[in-house]
C-alpha positions as CSV (number, residue, x, y, z in Angstrom):
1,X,133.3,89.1,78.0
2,X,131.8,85.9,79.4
3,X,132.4,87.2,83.0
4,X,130.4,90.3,82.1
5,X,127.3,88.6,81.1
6,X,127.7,85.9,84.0
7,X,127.7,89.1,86.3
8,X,124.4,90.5,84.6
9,X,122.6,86.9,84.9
10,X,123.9,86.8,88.3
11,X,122.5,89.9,89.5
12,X,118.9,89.5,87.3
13,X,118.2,86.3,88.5
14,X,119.2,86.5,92.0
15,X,116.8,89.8,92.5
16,X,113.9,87.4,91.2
17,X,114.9,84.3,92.9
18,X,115.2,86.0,96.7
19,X,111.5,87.1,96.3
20,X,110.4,83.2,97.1
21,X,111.8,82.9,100.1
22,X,111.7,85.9,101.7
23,X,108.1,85.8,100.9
24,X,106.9,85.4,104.3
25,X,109.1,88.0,105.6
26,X,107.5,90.3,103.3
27,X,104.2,89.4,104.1
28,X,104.8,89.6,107.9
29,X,106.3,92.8,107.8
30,X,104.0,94.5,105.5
31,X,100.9,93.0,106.8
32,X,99.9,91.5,102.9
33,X,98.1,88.2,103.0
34,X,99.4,85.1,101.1
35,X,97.1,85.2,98.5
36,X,98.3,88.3,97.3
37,X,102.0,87.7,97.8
38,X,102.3,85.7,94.8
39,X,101.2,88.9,92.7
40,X,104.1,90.6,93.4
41,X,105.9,87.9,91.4
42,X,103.2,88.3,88.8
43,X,103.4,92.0,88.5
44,X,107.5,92.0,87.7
45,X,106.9,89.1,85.0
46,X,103.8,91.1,83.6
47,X,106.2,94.3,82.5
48,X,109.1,92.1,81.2
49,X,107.1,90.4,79.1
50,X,105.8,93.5,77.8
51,X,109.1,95.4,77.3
52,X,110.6,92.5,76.0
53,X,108.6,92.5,73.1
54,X,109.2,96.0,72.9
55,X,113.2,95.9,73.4
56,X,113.9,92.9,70.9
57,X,113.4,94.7,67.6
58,X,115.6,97.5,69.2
59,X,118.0,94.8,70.1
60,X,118.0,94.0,66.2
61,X,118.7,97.6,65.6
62,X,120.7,98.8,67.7
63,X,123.0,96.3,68.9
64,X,122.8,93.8,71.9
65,X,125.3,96.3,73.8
66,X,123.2,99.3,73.7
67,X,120.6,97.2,75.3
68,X,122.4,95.8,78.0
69,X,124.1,99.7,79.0
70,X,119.9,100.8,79.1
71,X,118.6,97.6,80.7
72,X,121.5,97.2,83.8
73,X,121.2,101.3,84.2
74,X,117.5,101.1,84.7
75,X,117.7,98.0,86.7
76,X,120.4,99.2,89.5
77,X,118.1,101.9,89.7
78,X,115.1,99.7,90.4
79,X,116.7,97.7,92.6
80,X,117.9,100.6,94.5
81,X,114.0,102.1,94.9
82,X,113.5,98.7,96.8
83,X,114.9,100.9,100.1
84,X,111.7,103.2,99.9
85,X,109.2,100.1,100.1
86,X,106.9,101.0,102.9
87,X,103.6,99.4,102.1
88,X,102.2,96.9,99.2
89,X,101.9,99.8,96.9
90,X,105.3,101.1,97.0
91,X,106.4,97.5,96.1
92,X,104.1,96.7,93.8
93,X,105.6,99.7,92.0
94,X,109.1,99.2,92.3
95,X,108.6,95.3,91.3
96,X,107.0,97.1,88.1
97,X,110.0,99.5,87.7
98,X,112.2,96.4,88.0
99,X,110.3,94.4,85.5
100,X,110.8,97.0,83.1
101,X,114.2,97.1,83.2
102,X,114.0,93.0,83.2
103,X,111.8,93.2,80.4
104,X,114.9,95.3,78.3
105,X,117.6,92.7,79.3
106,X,115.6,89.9,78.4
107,X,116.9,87.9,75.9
108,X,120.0,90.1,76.0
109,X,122.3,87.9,77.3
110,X,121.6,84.7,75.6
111,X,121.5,86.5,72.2
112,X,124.8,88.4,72.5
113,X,126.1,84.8,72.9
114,X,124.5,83.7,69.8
115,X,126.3,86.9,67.8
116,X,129.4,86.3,69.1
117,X,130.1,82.3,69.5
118,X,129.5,80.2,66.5
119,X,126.4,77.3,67.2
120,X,129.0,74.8,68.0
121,X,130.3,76.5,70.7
122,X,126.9,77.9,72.3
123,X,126.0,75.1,73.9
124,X,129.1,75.7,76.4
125,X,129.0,79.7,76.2
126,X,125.3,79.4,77.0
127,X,126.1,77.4,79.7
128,X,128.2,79.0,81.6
129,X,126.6,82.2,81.0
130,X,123.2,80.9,82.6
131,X,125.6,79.3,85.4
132,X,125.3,82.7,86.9
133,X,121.6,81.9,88.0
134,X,123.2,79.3,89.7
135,X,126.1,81.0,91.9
136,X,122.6,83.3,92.3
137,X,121.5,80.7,94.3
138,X,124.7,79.2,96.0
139,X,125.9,82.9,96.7
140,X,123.2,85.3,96.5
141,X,120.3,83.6,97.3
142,X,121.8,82.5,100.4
143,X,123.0,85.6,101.5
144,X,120.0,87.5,100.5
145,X,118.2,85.6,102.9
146,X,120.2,86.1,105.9
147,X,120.7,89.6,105.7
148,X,117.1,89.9,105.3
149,X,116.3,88.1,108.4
150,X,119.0,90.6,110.2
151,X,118.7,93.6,108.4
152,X,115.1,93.2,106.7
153,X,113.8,92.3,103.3
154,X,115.0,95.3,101.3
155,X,118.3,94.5,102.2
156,X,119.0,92.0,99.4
157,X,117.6,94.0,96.9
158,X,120.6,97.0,97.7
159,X,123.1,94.4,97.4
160,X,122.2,93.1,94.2
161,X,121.7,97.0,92.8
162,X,125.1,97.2,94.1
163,X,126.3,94.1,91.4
164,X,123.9,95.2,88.6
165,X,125.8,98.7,88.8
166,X,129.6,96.9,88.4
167,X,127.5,95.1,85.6
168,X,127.0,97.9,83.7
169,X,130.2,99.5,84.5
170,X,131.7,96.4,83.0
171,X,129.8,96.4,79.8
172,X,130.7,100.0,79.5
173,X,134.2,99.3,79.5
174,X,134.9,95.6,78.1
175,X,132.0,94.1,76.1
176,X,132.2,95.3,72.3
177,X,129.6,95.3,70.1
178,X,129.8,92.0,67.7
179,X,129.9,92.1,64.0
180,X,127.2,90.3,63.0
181,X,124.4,91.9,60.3
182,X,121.8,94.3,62.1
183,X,118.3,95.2,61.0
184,X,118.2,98.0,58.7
185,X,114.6,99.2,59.0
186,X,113.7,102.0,61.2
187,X,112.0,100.2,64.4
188,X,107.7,101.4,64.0
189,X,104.9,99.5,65.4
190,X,104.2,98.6,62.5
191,X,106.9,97.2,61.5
192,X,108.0,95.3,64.8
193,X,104.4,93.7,64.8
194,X,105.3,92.6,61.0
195,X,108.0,91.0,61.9
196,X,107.0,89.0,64.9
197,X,103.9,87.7,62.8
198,X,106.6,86.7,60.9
199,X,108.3,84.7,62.9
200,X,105.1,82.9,64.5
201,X,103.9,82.0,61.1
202,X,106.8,79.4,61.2
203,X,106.5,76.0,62.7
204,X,109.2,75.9,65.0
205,X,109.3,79.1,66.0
206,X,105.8,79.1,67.7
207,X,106.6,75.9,69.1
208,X,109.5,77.3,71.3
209,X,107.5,80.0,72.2
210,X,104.7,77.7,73.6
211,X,107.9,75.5,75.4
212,X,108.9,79.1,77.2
213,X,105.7,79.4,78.1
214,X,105.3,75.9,79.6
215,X,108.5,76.0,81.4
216,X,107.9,79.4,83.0
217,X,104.7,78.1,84.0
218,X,105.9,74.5,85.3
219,X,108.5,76.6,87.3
220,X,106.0,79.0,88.8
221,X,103.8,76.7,90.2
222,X,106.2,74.6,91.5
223,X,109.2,77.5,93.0
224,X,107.5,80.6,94.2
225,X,105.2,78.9,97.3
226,X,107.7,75.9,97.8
227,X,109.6,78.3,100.8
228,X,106.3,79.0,102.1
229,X,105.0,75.2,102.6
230,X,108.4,74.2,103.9
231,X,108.1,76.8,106.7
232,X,104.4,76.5,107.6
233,X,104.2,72.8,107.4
234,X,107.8,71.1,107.1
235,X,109.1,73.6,109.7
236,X,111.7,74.9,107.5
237,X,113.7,77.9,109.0
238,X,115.0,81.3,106.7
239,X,118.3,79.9,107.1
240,X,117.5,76.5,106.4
241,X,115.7,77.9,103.1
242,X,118.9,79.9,102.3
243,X,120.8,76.4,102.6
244,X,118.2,74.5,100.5
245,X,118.5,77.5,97.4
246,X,122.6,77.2,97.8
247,X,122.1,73.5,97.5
248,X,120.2,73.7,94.4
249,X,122.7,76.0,93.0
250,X,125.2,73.8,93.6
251,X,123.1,71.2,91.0
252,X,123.2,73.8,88.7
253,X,126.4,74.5,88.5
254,X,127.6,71.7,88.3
255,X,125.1,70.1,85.5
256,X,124.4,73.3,83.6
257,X,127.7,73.4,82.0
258,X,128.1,69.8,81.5
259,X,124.9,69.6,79.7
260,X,125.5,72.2,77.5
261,X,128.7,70.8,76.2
262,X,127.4,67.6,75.7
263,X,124.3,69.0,73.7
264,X,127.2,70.1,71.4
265,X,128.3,67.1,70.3
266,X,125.2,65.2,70.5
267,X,122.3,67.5,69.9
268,X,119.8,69.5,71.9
269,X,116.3,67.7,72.1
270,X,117.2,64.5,73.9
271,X,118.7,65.5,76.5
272,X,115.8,68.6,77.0
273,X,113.1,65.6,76.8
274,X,114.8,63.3,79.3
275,X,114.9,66.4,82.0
276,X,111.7,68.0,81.5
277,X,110.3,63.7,82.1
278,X,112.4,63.5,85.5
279,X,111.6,66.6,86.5
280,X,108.0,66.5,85.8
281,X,107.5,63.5,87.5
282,X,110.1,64.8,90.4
283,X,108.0,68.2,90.8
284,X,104.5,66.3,90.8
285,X,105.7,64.0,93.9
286,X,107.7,66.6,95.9
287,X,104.9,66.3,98.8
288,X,105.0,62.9,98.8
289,X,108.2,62.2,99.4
290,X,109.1,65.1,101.4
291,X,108.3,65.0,104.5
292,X,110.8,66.6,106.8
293,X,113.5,69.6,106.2
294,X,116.6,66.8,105.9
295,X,114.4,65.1,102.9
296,X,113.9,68.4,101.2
297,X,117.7,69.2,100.9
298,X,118.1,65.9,98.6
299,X,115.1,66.6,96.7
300,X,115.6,70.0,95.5
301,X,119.4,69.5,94.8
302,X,117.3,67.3,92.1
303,X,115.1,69.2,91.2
304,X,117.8,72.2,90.4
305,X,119.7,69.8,88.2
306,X,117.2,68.5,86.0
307,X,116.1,72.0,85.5
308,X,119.9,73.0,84.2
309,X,120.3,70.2,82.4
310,X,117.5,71.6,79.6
311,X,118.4,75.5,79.8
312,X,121.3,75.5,78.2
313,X,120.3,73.0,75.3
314,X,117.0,75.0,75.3
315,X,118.7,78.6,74.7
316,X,121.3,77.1,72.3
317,X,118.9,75.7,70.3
318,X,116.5,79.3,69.9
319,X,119.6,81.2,69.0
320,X,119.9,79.0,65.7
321,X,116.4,79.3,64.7
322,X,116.2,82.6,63.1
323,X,119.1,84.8,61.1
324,X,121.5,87.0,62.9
325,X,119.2,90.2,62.4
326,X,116.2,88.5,63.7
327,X,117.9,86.6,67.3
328,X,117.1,89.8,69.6
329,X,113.2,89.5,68.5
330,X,112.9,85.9,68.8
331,X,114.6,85.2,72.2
332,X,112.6,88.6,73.5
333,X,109.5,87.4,72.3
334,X,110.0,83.7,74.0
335,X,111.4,85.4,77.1
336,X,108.0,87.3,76.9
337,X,105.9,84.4,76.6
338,X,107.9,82.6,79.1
339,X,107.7,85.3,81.7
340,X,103.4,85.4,80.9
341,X,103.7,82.1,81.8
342,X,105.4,83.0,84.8
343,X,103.1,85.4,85.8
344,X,99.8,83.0,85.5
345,X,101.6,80.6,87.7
346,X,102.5,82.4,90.1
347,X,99.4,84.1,90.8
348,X,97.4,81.0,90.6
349,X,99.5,79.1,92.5
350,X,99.0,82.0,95.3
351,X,94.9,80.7,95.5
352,X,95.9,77.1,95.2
353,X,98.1,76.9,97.9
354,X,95.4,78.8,100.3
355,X,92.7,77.6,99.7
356,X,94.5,73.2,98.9
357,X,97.9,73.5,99.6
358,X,101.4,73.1,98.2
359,X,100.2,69.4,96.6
360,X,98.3,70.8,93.8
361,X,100.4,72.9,92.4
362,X,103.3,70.8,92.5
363,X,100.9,68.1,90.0
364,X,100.1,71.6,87.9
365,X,104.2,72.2,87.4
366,X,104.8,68.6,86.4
367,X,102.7,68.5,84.1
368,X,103.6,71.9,82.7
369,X,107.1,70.6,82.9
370,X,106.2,67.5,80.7
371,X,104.1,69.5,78.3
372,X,107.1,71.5,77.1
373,X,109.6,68.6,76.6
374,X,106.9,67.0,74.1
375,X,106.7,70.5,72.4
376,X,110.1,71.0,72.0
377,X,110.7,67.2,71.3
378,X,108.0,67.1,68.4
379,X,107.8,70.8,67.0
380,X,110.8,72.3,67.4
381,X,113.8,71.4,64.3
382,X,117.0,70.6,65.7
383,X,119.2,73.0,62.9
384,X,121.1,70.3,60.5
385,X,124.2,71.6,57.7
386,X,125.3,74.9,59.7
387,X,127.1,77.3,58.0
388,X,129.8,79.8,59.1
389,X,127.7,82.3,60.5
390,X,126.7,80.4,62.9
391,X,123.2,80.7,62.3
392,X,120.8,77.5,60.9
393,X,118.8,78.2,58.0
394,X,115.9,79.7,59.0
395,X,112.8,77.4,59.2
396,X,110.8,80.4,57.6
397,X,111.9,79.4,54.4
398,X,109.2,76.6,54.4
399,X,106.6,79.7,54.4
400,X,107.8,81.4,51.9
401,X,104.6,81.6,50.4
402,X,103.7,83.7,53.2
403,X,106.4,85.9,53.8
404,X,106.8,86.9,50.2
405,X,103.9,89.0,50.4
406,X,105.4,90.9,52.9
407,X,108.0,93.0,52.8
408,X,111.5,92.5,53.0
409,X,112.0,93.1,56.5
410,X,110.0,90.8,57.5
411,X,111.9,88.0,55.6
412,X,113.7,85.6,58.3
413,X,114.5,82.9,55.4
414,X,118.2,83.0,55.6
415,X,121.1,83.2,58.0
416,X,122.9,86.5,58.0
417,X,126.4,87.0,56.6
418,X,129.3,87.9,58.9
């Protein structure tokens, strides 16, 4: 079961993650200027955080596994439509496709984990689901980039429709369904816009959705023209770029986990402030202290494991913040935000870096960076008194008031029963 959502992540995020570096390859071979480069980025992150929003209330009522079946279908198929990229257009619209399918997996896999494991245990499930991202970038990432320098940029992008299709052929045939308490109300507009009002009209809740936003943002301006100022002014090679992602994978892999466990025992929000401060102040100094392709390899392997130490923590802690019924909406709608955030950092960051450089957008992630670990630090509860289900009473309950007036499906005051 774990494997199967490893798989998905793996796949996902290595098909967003080769786009960086093979950036200039792109743009060589197309002919598209690096100001518009980073909208291709942008244009994947628009549609998934539309579709996410739309695909978490059919999460709720559906199940998490009839989501995952539609989103890996649709995304092997996106992935494959990356062989008929001729021009800017035809890539453009497959990066939409793409973020379509993204947009219906969103959320997916971190809330499946928060159906099936108990809280106490999501801290390590979470971690080594994420952990995927990682072997994305020790594996994939890597590989993606050679064969793209051999074989061309679309390469990459067949190899990882390749894994998104054993993906869904292993969901198909070994992840169940968990028993957990679904939504019972017909999915409408209405109703779906209802509900995340709902949820936004508590404390924490729109707290975490700011700290996805931040984070995306932070990450953004700091990942998607780093390969590009490490070839045109450190003197980086592809390969060498390929090496630096599997370094930074390596971080990841090997903190991820570790931090997610530990978060178990001792809680989530410390150790999610303490990496979001090192790596804020990390991101903001990254063309200071680089200054040469052997500096950079250190540096990143860093910078990758200050940013796993707080994702796992992070997800752990959304899944407990709303009932059973009510997970899908709330880690699509975060994933939405998140991947907004995305999208305004990474075209921005495309006119920064033209028209100043990498140094200004490396300051613009930091402080991103730090701007979500105060959020989360001072906004967001840590759940206290968890019950079997797995699931912290909802902080709704303190607007009751509010949520009275509405209708019962709207109501996110209390965990769901298994």
């Amino acid at each position: 079961m774990v494997f199967a959502l490893w798989l998905l992540v793996f796949s996902a995020s290595s098909q967003i993650m080769i786009i960086a570096p093979i950036l200039p390859l792109v743009g060589d071979e197309l002919g598209i200027r690096e100001a518009l480069l980073g909208t291709l980025v942008s244009a994947y992150s628009v549609m998934v955080g539309i579709f996410a929003v739309i695909s978490g209330p059919f999460s709720d009522r559906v199940g998490r596994r009839q989501i995952l079946l539609a989103g890996t279908g649709l995304m092997t198929a996106g992935l494959a439509a990356h062989l008929l990229v001729t021009d800017y257009t035809s890539f453009m619209a497959v990066r939409i496709l793409t973020g379509v399918a993204g947009g219906i997996l969103s959320g997916s896999a971190v809330s499946y984990v928060g159906d099936y494991f108990p809280y106490e245990r999501r801290g390590w499930a979470t971690g080594w689901v994420m952990s995927g991202a990682a072997f994305g970038q020790i594996l994939g990432i890597p590989l993606g980039v050679v064969l793209a320098g051999a074989y061309g940029f679309r390469t990459p992008f067949i190899l990882f429709a390749v894994c998104m299709a054993a993906t869904f052929i292993l969901i198909l045939l070994r992840l169940p369904q968990p028993d957990v308490e679904r939504s019972a109300n017909p999915v409408t507009l209405r109703g779906a816009l209802r509900d995340y009002r709902g949820m936004l009209d508590t404390h924490g809740v729109k707290a975490a959705c700011g700290a996805f936003f931040l984070m995306f943002l932070g990450v953004s301006f700091y990942v998607v023209y780093l390969p590009t100022w490490l070839e045109r002014e450190i003197g980086a090679t592809a390969n060498q770029i390929g090496l630096l992602f599997l370094v930074g994978g390596v971080a990841n892999v090997l903190v991820g986990p570790q931090a997610g466990r530990i978060s178990d025992r001792v809680g989530r929000k410390g150790i999610i402030l303490f990496s979001c401060t090192g790596l804020s102040v990390v991101m903001a100094l990254t063309t200071v202290v680089v200054g040469s392709v052997t500096a950079a390899f250190p540096y990143f392997f860093l910078v990758m494991a200050l940013v796993a130490m707080r994702i796992g923590p992070f997800s752990a802690l959304l899944t407990a913040l709303v009932s059973d019924k009510r997970r899908g909406s709330l880690l699509s709608l975060t994933v939405a935000l998140g991947q907004v955030g995305f999208a305004v950092g990474a075209t921005l960051s495309g006119f920064i870096y033209e028209s100043s450089g990498f140094g200004p957008t490396a300051v613009l992630a930091g402080l991103s960076v730090m701007g979500m670990g105060l959020m989360v630090w001072f906004m967001v509860p840590e759940p206290r008194g968890l019950g079997d289900s797995g699931s912290a009473p909802d902080p709704a309950a303190a607007s009751t008031t509010k949520l009275t007036a509405r209708t019962s499906s709207s109501r996110v005051d209390r965990p769901a029963e298994r």
